[in-house]
Legacy VTK file of the C-alpha trace (Angstrom):
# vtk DataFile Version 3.0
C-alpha trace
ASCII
DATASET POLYDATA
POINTS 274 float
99.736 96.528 -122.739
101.254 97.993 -119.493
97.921 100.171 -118.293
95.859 96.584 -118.240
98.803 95.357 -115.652
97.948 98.595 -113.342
93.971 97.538 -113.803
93.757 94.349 -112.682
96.044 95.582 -109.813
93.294 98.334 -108.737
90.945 95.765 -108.894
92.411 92.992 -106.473
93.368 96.270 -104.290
89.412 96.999 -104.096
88.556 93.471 -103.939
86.765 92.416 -107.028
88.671 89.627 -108.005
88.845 86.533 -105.475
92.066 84.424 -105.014
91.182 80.865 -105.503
88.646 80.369 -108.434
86.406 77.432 -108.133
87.089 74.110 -110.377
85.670 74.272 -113.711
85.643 72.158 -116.521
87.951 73.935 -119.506
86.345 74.344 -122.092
88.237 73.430 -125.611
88.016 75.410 -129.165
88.202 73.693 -132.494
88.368 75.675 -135.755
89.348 74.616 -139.059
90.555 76.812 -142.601
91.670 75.321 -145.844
95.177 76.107 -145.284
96.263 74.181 -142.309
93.350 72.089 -141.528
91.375 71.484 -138.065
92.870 72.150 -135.141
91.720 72.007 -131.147
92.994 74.294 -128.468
92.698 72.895 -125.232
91.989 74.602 -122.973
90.710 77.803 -124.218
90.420 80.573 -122.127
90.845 83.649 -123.664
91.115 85.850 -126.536
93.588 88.927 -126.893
92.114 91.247 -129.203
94.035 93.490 -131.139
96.215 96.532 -129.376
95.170 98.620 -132.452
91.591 98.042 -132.326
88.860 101.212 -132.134
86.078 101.561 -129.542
83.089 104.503 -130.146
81.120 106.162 -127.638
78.190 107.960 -128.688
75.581 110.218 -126.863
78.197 110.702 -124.173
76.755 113.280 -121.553
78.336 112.479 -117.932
75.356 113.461 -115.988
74.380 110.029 -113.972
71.331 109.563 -116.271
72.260 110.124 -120.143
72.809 106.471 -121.891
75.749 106.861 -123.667
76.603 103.910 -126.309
79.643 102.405 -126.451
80.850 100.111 -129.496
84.058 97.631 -129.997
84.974 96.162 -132.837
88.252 94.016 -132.573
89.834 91.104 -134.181
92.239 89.009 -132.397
96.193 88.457 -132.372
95.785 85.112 -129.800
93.574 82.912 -128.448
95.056 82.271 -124.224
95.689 79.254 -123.081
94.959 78.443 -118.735
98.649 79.580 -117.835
97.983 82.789 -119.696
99.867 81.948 -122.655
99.329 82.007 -126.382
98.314 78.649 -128.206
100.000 78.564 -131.446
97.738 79.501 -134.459
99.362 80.102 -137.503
97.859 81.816 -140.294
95.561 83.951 -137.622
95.442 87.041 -139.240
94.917 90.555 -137.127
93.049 93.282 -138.604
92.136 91.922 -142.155
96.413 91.650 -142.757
97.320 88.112 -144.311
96.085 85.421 -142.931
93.521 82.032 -143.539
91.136 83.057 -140.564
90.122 85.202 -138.064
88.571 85.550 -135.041
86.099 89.207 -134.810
84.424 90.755 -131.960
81.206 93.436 -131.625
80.631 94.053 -128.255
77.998 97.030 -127.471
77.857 98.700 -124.206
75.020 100.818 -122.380
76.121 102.902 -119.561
75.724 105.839 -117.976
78.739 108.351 -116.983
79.616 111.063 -113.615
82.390 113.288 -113.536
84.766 114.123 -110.990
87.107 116.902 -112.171
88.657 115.453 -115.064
87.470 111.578 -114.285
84.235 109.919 -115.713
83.416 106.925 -114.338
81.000 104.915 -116.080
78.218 102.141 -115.104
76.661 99.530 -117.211
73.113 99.183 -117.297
73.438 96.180 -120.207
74.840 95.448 -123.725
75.533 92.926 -125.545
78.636 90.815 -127.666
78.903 88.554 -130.199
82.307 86.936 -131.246
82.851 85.295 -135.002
84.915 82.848 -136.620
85.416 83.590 -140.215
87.697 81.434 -142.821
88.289 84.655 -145.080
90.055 86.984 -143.279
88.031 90.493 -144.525
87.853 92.553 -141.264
88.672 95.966 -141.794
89.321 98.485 -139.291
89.383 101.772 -141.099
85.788 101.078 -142.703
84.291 99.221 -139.462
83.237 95.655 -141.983
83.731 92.685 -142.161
83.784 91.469 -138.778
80.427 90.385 -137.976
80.188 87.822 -141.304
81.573 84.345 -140.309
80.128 82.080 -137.898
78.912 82.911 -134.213
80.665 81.255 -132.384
80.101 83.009 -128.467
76.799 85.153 -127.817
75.805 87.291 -124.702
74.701 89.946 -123.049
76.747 92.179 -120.974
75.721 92.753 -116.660
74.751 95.727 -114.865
77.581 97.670 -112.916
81.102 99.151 -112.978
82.126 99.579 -116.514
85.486 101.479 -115.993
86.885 104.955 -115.942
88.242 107.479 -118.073
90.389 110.752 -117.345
91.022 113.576 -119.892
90.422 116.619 -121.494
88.029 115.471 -124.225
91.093 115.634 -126.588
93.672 113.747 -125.144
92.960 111.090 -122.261
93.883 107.374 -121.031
91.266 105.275 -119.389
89.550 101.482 -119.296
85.951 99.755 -120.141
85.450 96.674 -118.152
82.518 93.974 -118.628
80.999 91.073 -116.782
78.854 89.028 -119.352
76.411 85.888 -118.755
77.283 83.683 -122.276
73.442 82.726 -123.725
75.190 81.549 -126.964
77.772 78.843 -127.178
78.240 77.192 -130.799
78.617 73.730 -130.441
77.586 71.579 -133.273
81.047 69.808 -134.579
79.580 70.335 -138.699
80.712 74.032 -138.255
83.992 75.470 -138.764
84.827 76.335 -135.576
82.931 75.492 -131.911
83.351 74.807 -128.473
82.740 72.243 -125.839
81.697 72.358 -123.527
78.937 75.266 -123.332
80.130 78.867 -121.673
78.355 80.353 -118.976
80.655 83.439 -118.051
82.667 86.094 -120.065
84.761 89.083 -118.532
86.794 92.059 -120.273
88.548 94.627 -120.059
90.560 96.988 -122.382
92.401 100.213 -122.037
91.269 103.065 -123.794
93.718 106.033 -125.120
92.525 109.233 -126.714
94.638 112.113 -128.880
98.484 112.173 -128.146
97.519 108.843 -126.064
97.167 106.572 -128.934
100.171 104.673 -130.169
102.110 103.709 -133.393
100.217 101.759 -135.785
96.541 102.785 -134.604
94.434 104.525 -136.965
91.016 106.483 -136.273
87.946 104.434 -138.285
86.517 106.912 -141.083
83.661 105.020 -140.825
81.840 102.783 -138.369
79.560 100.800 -140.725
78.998 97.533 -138.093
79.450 99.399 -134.894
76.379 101.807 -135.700
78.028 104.705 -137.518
80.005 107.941 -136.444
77.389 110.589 -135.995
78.402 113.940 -135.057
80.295 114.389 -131.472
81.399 110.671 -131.067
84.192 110.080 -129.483
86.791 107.380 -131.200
89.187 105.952 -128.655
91.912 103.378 -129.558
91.382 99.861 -127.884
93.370 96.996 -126.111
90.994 94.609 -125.146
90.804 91.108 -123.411
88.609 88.826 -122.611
87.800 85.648 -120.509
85.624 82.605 -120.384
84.539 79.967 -118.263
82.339 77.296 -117.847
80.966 77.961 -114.335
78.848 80.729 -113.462
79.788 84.747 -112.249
79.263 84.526 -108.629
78.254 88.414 -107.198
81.668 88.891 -105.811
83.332 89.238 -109.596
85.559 86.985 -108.491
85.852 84.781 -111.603
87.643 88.082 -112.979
90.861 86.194 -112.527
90.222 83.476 -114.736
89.862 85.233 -117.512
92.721 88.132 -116.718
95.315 86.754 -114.375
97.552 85.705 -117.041
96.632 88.161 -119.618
97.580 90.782 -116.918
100.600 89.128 -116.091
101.601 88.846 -119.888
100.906 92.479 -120.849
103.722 93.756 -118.588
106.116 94.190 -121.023
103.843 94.965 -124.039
103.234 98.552 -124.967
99.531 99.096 -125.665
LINES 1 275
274 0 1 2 3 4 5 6 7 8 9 10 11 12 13 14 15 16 17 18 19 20 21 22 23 24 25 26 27 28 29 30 31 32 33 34 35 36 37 38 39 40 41 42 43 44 45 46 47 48 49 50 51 52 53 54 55 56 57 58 59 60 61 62 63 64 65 66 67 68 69 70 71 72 73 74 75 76 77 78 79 80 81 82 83 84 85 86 87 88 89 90 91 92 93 94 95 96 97 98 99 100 101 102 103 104 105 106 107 108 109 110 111 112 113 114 115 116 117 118 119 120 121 122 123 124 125 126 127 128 129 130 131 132 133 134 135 136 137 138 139 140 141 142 143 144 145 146 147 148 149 150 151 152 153 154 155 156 157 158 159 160 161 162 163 164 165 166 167 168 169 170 171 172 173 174 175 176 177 178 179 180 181 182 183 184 185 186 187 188 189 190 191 192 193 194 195 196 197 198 199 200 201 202 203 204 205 206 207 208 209 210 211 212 213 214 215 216 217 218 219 220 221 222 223 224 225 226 227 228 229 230 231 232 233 234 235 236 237 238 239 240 241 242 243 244 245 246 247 248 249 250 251 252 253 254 255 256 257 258 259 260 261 262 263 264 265 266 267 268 269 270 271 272 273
C-alpha cells in the first residue's frame, strides 16, 4: 500500500508522530483453531487488514456541522510483529477465502467534513470499534456478514480530532481515514479462544481510501452492508487499506504513540500496491 507510505510521511512532516516512544510492556496474542492448535504471538502489535476491504460513508454533507457516518468492515491478512513484520499464521484466512480462522473488524466513525476545492477534510467527534476472533472463517465482503460473530477480543471507542482527508470528484477520488482510539475492552480470560495479555490502553489507524477508476484489481463494491448499517440511498462505498496499532501505555495529546502502531507498517507498505 504505497499511499499509507506518503501518510505517515505528512504526518511526521506536521509533527504528529514523536520520535522516541516511551517503554511499554508488549503485549502478547494467543488464539487457538482445531486445525493447528494454540499458538502465542509475542509481541503483538498490529493488525493489517485486508487491501480489498470496503469502508461506507453515509449522510455525507461537507458543511463543518453535518455528522456524516463512516463504517469499516475488514478482515485481516497479518497480525505485525514490533519490527513491523508479519508473525507467521497459517491457515488465517482473508475475506471469508479458505482458511481455519479469522480475525474481523467494525470500526464506526462520526465526523464532520469542509471542503476546499476538491479536498474534504474530515474531523472526528467519536466512534467506536470492535475487533473479533472467529474459528469459522464466514466473513463475507460482498454481503457485509459474518464479521462481527466470533469472540471480542479488542473494544473501544474512537477520540475526537483529525480523521483524514479525501480529494475527488464524487466519482473518482483517493484519500485516507485516520483514528486515535482509547481500548475500554481487552479480552483476557485464557478459557477463550483467543486473548491478550496484558490489557490495551491505546489503538491508532489509518487506511487509504480509493473511489471509481481509483480502486484496484480484486476489490469489489458490497451489494449490501448488512453489519455496517446498510447502504441507503447516496452512500458513498470507498475501497479500504487499513492498519492498525496497539499498545499498552496510554495516547499522550501529542499523537505521538502514532509510530508504534505505523512505523513498520509504513515502512512495509512501500512496495505493496494498495
Amino acid at each position: 500500500m504505497k499511499t499509507i507510505s506518503k501518510v505517515f510521511d505528512g504526518l511526521v512532516a506536521a509533527g504528529l508522530i514523536g520520535g522516541a516512544a516511551p517503554a511499554f510492556a508488549a503485549p502478547a496474542l494467543t488464539f487457538t483453531d482445531d486445525v493447528y492448535g494454540t499458538r502465542t504471538i509475542d509481541p503483538f502489535t498490529g493488525i493489517d487488514w485486508s487491501p480489498t476491504a470496503s469502508a461506507v460513508t453515509t449522510n455525507y454533507l461537507p458543511d463543518g456541522t453535518t455528522v456524516a457516518t463512516t463504517t469499516f468492515l475488514a478482515s485481516a491478512i497479518g497480525i505485525t510483529t514490533a519490527d513491523g513484520g508479519i508473525a507467521f499464521t497459517p491457515g488465517l484466512s482473508a475475506n471469508g477465502d479458505a482458511g481455519a480462522f479469522e480475525f474481523t473488524v467494525l470500526a464506526t466513525i462520526y465526523e464532520t467534513a469542509t471542503l476546499s476545492g476538491t479536498t474534504a477534510s474530515f474531523t472526528a467527534i467519536g466512534g467506536t470499534f470492535n475487533i473479533y476472533y472467529d474459528s469459522t472463517a464466514d466473513s463475507n465482503r460482498t454481503t457485509g456478514t459474518g464479521f462481527i460473530d466470533g469472540t471480542r477480543i479488542i473494544g473501544g471507542t474512537i477520540n475526537p480530532g483529525y480523521a483524514g482527508q479525501f480529494t475527488g470528484d464524487g466519482i473518482n477520488g483517493t484519500g485516507n481515514f485516520t483514528f486515535f482510539g482509547t481500548v475500554t475492552f481487552t479480552e483476557t480470560d485464557s478459557n477463550k479462544d483467543a486473548y491478550i495479555d496484558p490489557v490495551l490502553v491505546a489503538s491508532n489507524a489509518v487506511a487509504t481510501l480509493q473511489l471509481g477508476t481509483n480502486t484496484t484489481s480484486g476489490w469489489t463494491a458490497p451489494t449490501a452492508w448488512t453489519e455496517g448499517g446498510g447502504l441507503p440511498a447516496g452512500a458513498i462505498i470507498f475501497q479500504a487499506d487499513g492498519n492498525q496499532g496497539f499498545s499498552t501505555v496510554p495516547e499522550p495529546g501529542t499523537l505521538a504513540l502514532l509510530g508504534l502502531g505505523l512505523l513498520g507498517l509504513a515502512r512495509r507498505s512501500l512496495g505493496r500496491k494498495g
